[in-house]
N, C-alpha and C positions, 0 to 999 in steps of 0.2 A: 308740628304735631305728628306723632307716629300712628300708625293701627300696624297692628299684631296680625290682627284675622285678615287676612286679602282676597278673604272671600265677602266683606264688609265695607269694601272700598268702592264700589258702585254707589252702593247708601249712601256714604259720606259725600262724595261726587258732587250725588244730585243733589242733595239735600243743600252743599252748599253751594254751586250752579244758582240757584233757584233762590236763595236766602241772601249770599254775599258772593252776586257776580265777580269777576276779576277786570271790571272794566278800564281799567288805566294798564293792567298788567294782563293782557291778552297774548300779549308774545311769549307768556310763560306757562309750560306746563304745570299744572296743578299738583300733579302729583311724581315723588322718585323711588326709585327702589334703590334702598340703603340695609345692605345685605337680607337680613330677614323680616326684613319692617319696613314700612310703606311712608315715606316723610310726605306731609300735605300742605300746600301751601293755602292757609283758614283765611286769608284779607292782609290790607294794610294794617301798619300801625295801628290807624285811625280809626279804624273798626274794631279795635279789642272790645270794648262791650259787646258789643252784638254777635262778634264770635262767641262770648265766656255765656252771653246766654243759650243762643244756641246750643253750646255742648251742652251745658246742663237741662235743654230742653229738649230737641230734636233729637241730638247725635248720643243721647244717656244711652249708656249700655251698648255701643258698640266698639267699645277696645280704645278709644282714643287714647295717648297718653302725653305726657309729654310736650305742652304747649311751651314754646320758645321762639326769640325774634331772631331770623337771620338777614343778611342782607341781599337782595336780589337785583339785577339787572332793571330801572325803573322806566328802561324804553329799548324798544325790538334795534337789534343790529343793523345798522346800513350796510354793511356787507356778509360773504361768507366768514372772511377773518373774525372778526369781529363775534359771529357768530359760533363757530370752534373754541373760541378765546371764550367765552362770557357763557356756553355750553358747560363750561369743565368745573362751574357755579352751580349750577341748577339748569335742570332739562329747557332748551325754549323750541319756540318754533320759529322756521325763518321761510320767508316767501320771497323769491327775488323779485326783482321790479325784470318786467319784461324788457328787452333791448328796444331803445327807444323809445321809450318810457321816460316822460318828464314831469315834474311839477310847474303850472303854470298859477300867479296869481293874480285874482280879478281885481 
């Protein structure tokens, strides 16, 4: 989805922060800047209902346009590589695992 106005993209944010967390897809930036317009990442797949209500409820009248599905990264990079590579996709965020840093399971 686009917005136009990016003085309108806080709204949107929260609005959907608060409505359709991004919780499987937290390594991914919400939102990109594609030249003069704002692309927003609305939920999975699997939340199109409640995204289409949404916009017709909450998000009415603030510029949205343009809902389409692309494909994104469905889990954070285990490296930098990795993360440069699957970056030049859509914006993510990467945390390194501190040196000496392991997974142990119980």
């Amino acid at each position: 989805m686009c917005i136009r106005d990016s003085k309108k993209a806080s709204l949107v944010l929260s609005t959907l922060g608060q409505s359709i967390p991004l919780q499987e897809l937290q390594h991914l930036k919400r939102i990109r800047k594609d030249g003069p317009t704002l692309q927003v990442i609305l939920g999975r797949e699997a939340d199109r209902e409640a995204v289409e209500g949404l916009i017709e409820g909450r998000l009415c009248g603030t510029g949205l346009t343009g809902v389409t599905s692309t494909q994104v990264p469905s889990s954070a990079p285990g490296d930098r590589e990795e993360w440069e590579r699957w970056s030049e996709h859509w914006p993510m965020n990467y945390h390194p695992k501190p040196a000496g840093w392991s997974v142990h399971q119980c």
